[in-house]
N, C-alpha and C positions, 0 to 999 in steps of 0.2 A: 497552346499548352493549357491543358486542366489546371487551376487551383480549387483547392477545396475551399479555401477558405471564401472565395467569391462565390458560390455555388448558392442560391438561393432554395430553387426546387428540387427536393434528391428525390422527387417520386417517379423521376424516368430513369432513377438508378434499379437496375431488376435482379444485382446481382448481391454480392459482398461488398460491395464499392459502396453502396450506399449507407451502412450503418459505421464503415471505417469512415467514408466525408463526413458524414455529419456527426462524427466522435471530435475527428480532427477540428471542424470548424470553432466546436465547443469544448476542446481541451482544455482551455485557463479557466474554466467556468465549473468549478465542481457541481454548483446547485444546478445548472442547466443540462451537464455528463448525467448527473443524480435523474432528472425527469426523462432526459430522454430514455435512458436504459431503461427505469422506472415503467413509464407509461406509454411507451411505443411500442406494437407490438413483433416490431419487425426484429425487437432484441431479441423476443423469443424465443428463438429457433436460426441463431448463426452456426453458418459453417466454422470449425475448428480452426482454420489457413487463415479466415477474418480478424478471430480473435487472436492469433498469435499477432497479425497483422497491425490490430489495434493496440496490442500491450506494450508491441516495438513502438509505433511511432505517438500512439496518445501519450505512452508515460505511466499506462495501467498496470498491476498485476493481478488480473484476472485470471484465478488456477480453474484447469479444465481438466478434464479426462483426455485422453491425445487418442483416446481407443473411437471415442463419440466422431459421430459427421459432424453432428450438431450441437452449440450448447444455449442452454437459457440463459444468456447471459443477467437477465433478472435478478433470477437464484443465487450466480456465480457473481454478482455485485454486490449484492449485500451480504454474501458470505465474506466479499472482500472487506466491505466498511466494517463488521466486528470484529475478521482477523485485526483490523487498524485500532479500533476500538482498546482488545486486549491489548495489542502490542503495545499500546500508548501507558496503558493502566499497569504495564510489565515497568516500561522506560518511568515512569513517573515512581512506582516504587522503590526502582535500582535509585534514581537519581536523591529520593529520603533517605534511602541506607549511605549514600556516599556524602550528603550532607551532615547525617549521624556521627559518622568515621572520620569528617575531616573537622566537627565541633568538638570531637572528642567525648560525645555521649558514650562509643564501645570501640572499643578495638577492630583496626583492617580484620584481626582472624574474626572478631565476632561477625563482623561485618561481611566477612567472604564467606561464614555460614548461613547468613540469615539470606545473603541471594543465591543461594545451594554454587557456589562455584570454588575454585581453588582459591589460595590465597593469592598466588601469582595472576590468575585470571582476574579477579577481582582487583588489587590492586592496578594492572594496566588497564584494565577497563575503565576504571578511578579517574585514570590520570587521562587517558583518551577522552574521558570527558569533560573535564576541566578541573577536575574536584583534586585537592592536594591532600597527603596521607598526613597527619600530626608527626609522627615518628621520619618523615623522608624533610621536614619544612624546616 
């Protein structure tokens, strides 16, 4: 039986296999995921069936064109790390407005305008994330 994760040499891998083992080996490792994508150039130029391959089991989500053979996964990584980036700098905003709303600096409605959402969306999103409304406490 193959494991990847015992796999020292992937340079007799000559196919797809090789940049999904050696993804796998280094999954818990972001700064090591990070170089290898980075600075190997076998990320390159992966077949499409790889990358969906690697987003199932590494844990990635690596967005691709599905039309491409091939993708740069390079390109397609660090486009992931700033998707991450904003998302975070989104989640860290929402989470100031919901601490706002629950100190009682403005109102759930002020508060469901300032993250452009309904008042109903806003409020359960509130409380999905731990934050309690002044007017429900």
């Amino acid at each position: 039986m193959l494991n990847p994760l015992e796999i020292t040499d992937f340079s007799k891998f000559e196919t797809g296999l090789r940049p999904l083992f050696e993804l796998l080996k280094n999954a818990s490792d972001e700064e090591k995921l990070n170089d290898l994508i980075t600075k190997d150039e076998t990320f390159t130029r992966v077949d499409v069936e790889t990358v969906a391959a690697i987003n199932l089991f590494v844990g990635t989500d690596i967005k691709y064109d599905e039309k491409e053979e091939v993708v740069n996964m390079c390109k397609a990584w660090d486009d992931h790390k700033k998707r991450g980036i904003q998302e975070g700098m989104q989640q860290g905003r929402l989470f100031e407005i919901y601490l706002s709303v629950q100190e009682g600096d403005y109102s759930a409605k002020r508060g469901a305008e300032k993250a452009e959402m309904s008042l109903d969306e806003f409020e359960k999103a509130m409380r999905k994330a731990g934050y309690k409304i002044p007017e429900l406490v």
